[in-house]
C-alpha positions in Angstrom: 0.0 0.0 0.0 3.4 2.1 0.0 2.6 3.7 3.9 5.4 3.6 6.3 5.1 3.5 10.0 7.5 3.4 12.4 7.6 1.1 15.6 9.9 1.8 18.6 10.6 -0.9 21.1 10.9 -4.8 20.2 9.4 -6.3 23.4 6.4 -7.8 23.2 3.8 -5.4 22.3 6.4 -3.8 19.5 6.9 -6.7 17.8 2.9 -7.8 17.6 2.5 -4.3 16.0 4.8 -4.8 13.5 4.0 -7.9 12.7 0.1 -6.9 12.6 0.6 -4.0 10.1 3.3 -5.9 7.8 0.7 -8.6 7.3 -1.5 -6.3 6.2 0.8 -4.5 3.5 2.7 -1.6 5.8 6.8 -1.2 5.5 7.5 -1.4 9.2 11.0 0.2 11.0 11.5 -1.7 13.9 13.9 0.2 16.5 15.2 -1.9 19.2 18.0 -0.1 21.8 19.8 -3.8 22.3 22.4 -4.6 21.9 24.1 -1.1 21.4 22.0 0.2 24.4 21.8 -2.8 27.3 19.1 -2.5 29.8 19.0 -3.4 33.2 16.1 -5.9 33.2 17.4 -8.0 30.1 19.6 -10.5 29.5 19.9 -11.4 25.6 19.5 -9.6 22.5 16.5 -11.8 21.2 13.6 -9.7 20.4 10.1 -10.4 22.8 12.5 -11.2 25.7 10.6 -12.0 28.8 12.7 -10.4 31.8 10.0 -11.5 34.8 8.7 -14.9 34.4 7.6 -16.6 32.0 4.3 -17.4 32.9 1.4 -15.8 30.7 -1.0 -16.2 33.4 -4.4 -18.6 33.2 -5.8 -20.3 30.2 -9.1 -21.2 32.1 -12.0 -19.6 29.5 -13.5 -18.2 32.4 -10.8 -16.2 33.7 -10.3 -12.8 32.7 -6.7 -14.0 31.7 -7.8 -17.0 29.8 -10.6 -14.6 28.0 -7.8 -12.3 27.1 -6.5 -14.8 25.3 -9.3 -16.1 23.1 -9.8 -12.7 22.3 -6.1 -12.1 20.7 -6.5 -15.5 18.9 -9.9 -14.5 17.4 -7.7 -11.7 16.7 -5.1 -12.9 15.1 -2.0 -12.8 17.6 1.0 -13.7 16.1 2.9 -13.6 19.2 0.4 -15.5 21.0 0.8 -18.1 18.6 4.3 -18.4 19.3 4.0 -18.7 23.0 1.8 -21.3 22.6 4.4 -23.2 20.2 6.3 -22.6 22.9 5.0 -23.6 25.9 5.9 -25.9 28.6 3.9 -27.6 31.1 2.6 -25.2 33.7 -0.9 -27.0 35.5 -3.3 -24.4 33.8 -1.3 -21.6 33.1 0.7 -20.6 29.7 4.1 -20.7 30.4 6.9 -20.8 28.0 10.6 -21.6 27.3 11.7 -18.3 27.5 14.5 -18.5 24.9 12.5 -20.7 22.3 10.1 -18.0 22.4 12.2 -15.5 21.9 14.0 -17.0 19.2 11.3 -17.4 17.4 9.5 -13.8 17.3 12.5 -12.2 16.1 12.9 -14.9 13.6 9.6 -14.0 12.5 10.7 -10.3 12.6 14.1 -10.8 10.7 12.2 -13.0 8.0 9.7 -10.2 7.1 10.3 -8.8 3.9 8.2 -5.8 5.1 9.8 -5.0 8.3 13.2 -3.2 8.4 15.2 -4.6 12.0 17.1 -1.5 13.4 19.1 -2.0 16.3 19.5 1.4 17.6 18.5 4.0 20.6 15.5 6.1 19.6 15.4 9.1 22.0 13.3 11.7 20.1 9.6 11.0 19.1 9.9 9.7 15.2 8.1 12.2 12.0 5.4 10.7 10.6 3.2 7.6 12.1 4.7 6.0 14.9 3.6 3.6 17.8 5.9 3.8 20.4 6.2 0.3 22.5 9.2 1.0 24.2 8.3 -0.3 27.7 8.6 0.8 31.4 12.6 0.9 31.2 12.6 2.9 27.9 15.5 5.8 27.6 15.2 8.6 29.6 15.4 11.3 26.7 12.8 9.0 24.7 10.4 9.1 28.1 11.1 12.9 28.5 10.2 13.3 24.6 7.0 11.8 25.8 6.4 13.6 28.3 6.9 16.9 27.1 4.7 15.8 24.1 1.6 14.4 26.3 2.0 17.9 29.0 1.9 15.6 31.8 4.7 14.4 34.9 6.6 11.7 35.0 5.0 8.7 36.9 6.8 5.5 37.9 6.2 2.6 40.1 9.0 -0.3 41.2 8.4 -3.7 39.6 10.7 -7.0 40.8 11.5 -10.1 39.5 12.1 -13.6 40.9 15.1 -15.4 41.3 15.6 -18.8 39.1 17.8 -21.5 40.3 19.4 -24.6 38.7 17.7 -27.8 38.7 20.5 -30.5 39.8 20.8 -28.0 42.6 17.5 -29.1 43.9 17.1 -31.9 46.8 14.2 -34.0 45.5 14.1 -36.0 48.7 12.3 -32.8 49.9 10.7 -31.3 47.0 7.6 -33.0 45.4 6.4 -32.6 42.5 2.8 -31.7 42.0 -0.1 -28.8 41.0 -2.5 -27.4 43.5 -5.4 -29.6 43.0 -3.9 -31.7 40.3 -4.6 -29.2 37.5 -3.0 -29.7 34.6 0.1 -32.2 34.6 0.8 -33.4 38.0 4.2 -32.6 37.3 3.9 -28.9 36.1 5.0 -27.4 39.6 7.4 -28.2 42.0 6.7 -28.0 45.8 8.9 -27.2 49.0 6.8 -27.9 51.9 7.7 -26.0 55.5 6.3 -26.8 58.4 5.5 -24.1 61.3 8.6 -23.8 62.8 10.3 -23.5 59.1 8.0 -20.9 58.0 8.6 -19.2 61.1 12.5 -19.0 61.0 11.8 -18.1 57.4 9.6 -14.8 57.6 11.9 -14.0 60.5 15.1 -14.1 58.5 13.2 -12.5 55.3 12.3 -9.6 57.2 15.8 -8.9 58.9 17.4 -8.8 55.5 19.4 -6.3 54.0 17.7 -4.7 50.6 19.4 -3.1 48.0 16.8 0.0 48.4 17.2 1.6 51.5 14.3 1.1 54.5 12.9 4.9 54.3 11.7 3.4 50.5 8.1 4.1 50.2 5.4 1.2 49.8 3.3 3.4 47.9 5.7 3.1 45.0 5.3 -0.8 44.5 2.9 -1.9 42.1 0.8 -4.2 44.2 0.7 -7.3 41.7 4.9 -7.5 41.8 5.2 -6.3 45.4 8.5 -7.7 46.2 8.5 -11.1 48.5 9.5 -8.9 51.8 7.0 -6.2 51.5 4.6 -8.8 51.5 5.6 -10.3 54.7 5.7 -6.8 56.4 1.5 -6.9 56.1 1.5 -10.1 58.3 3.2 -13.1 59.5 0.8 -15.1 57.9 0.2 -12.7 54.9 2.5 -15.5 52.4 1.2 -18.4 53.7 -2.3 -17.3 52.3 -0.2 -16.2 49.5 2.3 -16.7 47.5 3.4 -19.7 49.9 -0.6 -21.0 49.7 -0.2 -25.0 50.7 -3.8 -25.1 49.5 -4.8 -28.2 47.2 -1.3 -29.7 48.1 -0.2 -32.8 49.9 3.4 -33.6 51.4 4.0 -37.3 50.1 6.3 -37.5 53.2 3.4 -36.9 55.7 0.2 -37.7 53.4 -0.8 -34.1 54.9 -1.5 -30.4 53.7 2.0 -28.8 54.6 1.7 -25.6 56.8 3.0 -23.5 53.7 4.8 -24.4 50.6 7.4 -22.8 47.9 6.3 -23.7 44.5 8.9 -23.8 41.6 7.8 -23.6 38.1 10.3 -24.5 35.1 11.7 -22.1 32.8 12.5 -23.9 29.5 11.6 -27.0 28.7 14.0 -28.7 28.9 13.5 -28.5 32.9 16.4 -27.6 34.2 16.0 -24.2 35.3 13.1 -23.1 38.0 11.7 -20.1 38.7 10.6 -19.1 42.7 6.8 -18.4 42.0 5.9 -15.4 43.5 9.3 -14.7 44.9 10.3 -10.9 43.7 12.6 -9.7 45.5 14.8 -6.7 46.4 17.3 -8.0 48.6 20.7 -7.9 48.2 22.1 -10.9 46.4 24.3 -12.6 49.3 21.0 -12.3 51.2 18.7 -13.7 48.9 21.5 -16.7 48.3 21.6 -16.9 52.6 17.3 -16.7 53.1 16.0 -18.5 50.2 18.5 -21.6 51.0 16.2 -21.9 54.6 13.8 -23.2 52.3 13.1 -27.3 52.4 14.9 -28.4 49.5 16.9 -25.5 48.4 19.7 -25.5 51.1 22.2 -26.4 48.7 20.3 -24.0 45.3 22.4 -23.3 42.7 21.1 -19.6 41.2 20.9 -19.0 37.7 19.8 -15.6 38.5 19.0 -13.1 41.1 16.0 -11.0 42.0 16.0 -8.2 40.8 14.6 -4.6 41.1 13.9 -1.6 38.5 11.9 1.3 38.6 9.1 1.1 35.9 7.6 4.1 34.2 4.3 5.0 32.4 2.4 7.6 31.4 -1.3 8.8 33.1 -2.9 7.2 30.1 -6.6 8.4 30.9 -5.7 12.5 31.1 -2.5 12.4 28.4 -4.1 9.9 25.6 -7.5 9.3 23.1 -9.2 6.3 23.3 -6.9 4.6 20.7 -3.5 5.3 23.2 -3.0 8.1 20.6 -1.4 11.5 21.6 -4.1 14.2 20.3 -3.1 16.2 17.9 -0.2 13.9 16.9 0.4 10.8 14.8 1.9 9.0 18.0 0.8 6.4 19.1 1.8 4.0 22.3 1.3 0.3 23.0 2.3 -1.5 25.9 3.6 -0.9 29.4 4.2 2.4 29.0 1.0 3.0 28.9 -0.1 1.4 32.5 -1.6 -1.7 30.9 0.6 -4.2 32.9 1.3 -7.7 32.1 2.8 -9.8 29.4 -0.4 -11.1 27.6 -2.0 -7.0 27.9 1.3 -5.9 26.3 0.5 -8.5 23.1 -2.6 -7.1 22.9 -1.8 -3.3 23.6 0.5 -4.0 20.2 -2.1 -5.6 18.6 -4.7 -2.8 19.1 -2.1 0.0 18.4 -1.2 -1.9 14.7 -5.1 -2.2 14.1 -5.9 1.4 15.2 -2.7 2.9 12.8 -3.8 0.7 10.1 -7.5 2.7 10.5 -5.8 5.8 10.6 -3.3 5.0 6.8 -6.9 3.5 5.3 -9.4 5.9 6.5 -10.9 4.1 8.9 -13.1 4.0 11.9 -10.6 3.3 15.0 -11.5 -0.6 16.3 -12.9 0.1 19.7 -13.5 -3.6 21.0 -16.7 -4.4 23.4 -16.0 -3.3 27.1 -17.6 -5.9 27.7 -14.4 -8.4 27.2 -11.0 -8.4 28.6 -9.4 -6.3 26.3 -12.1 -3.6 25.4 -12.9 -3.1 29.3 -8.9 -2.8 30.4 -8.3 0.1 27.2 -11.9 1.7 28.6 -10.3 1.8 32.2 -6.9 3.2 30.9 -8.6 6.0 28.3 -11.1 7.5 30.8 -10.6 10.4 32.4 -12.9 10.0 34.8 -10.1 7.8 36.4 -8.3 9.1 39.3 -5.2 8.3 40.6 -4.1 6.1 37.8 -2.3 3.3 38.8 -0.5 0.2 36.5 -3.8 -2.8 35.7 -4.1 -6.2 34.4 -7.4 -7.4 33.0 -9.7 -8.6 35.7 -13.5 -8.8 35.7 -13.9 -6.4 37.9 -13.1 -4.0 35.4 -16.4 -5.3 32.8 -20.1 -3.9 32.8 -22.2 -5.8 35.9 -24.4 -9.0 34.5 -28.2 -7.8 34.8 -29.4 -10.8 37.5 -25.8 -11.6 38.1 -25.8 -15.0 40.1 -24.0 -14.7 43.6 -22.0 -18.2 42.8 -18.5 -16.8 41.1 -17.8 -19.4 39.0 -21.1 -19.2 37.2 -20.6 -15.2 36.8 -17.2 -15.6 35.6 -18.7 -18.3 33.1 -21.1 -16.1 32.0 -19.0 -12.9 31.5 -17.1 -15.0 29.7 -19.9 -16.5 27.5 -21.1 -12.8 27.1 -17.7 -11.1 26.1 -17.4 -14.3 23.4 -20.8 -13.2 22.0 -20.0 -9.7 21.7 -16.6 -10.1 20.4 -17.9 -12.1 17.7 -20.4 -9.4 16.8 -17.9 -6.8 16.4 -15.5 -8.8 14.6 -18.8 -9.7 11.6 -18.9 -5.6 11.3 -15.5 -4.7 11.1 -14.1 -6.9 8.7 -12.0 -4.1 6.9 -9.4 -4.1 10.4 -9.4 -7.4 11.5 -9.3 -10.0 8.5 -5.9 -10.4 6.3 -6.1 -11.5 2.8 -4.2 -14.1 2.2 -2.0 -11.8 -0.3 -0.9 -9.5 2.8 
């Protein structure tokens, strides 16, 4: 069709767009800051890199995470398509071999003959159309360019990641393997069980560590779904063993009992031989992570791959600086991703995916796609773009964010099921009238 846009940012959200408006005849200029510019969260050069887990939350169709995902498929994700080729077993979760993953989005991106791989810093907003999916840890002159364009202040929030630890390193005497409640494979997760006076020493020894940000460091800062481990344990003694340490649908082999908490490990590749502390961010120090986390039953003698870690996050106050497309007015700018407080790894697909459908309308003439708010994906973008909002803060899809049920039932699975049923519906509708966004010819 001889347009042009360019894309800034090759995470997740920058590389759906790019593939989106290739496929449907746009020359694409990719920008991605690695490897000439490193950042602090990543680790490799591949495009799509996942730097804090690689879980892709719930497949259940009647979660909001697992409706999320039905809705990029009936989409058209291409990313989502290669998680999926890559997954690894995870009960009833989507999790992934990181590097397989990785590998291949960006072969996907170096094999298009539309899109034009640039590995360099950006740090002015691009002439012309541009979606910029730079992320939470984008450059600072790049943020400020935002910034300045959008008229409002910089807003950040702290986001962790969990440490991963080698597999022969782990005493299997100890550990079990096994998924709360038997879903999905019985051997998705690994357990290690404590028993009172463990999880005692434990939160005692977590909560006299030293932290790499100093004590006087402000709890309101922390985005509350990747609150580091020890902030966590400073609500309650008890506040991890009804959370992230849940024994819940879990039995001890040793004991044929419920332990009194339990430490579940979930693998990184597929290979297995890398696990990942679920639920374990972290901002202590790294001696004192190697000295605390070996307490745990089974991980005295751990072997760690990798470190918790701790970066400060950034985004702008989408609902009083954006339209309802993520668009800066008066600009051909667009953003997609984290950067624009839609958190999570399967929102930032889908933040790229919408931003590539909604430039597309824009080179074509066309209405901008503005989903149902009555599914995942339409009801998140309706939280983020209204400026009724106050006191915007970082959001995952959840159900709490759709339109009410008329006669909801009070039973939550069977509200769940039908939100779910009733996004589906609605989804499909749309999709019948808008055919001119969100079908590809086979020629594209």
């Amino acid at each position: 069709m001889g347009q042009s846009v360019v894309v800034v940012g090759g995470g997740l959200a920058g590389c759906e767009c790019a593939l989106q408006l290739a496929r449907r005849g746009v020359h694409v200029t990719l920008y991605e800051q690695r490897p000439v510019h490193e950042s602090p969260a990543h680790h490799t050069d591949l495009l799509a890199e996942l730097v804090c887990s690689n879980s892709l939350k719930s497949t259940k169709p009647d979660s909001a995470a697992g409706l999320l995902k039905h809705e990029l498929e009936a989409l058209g994700s291409v990313v989502l398509s290669c998680a999926r080729a890559a997954a690894v077993p995870a009960g009833g979760a989507l999790a992934v071999d990181r590097e397989a993953f990785s590998r291949e989005v960006t072969r996907l991106i170096e094999g298009d003959p539309l899109i034009e791989l640039v590995r360099e810093r950006v740090t002015k907003l691009p002439d012309g159309p541009c979606v910029v999916a730079a992320g939470p840890l984008c450059a600072d002159e790049l943020f400020e360019a935002i910034s300045s364009a959008v008229g409002g202040t910089r807003m950040s929030f702290y986001d962790a990641a969990a440490p991963i630890v080698d597999a022969d390193s782990l005493d299997r005497s100890v550990i079990f393997a096994q998924s709360r409640y038997e879903e999905g494979g019985a051997g998705d997760y690994l357990n290690c069980p404590m028993d009172k006076g463990e999880y005692d020493a434990f939160m005692e020894a977590l909560l006299s560590a030293e932290r790499v940000i100093s004590r006087d460091f402000e709890q309101r800062d922390l985005f509350c779904a990747c609150q580091p481990l020890e902030e966590v344990a400073r609500t309650g003694h008890d506040s991890l063993r009804f959370g992230a340490l849940k024994p819940v649908g879990l039995t001890d082999p040793r004991t044929g009992r419920r332990p009194w908490a339990a430490v579940q490990l979930r693998a990184e590749n597929s290979s297995r031989t890398a696990f990942n502390l679920v639920g374990f961010q972290t901002n202590l120090t790294w001696p004192e992570q190697r000295r605390v986390f070996r307490m745990i039953p089974g991980l005295s003698e751990a072997e760690f791959l990798r470190y918790g870690v701790m970066h400060r996050n950034s985004f702008v106050d989408a609902p009083h600086a954006l339209d309802e497309t993520f668009r800066i007015p008066g600009t051909s700018v667009r953003l997609a991703g984290q950067i624009t407080g839609t958190e999570g790894y399967v929102e930032a697909i889908a933040s790229g995916l919408l931003a590539a459908l909604n430039t597309y309308a824009d080179l074509i003439g066309a209405p901008a796609a503005r989903l149902p708010e009555t599914g995942a994906l339409g009801s998140l973008v309706s939280y983020a773009t209204n400026p009724d909002t106050v006191d915007y803060q970082p959001m995952h899809v959840n159900f709490g964010l759709v339109p009410p049920l008329e006669n909801s039932p009070r039973n939550k699975a069977e509200k769940r099921a039908l939100l779910a049923e009733r996004a589906r519906r609605d989804l499909d509708a749309y999709l019948a009238m808008r055919r001119d966004l969100f079908f590809v010819s086979q020629e594209a």
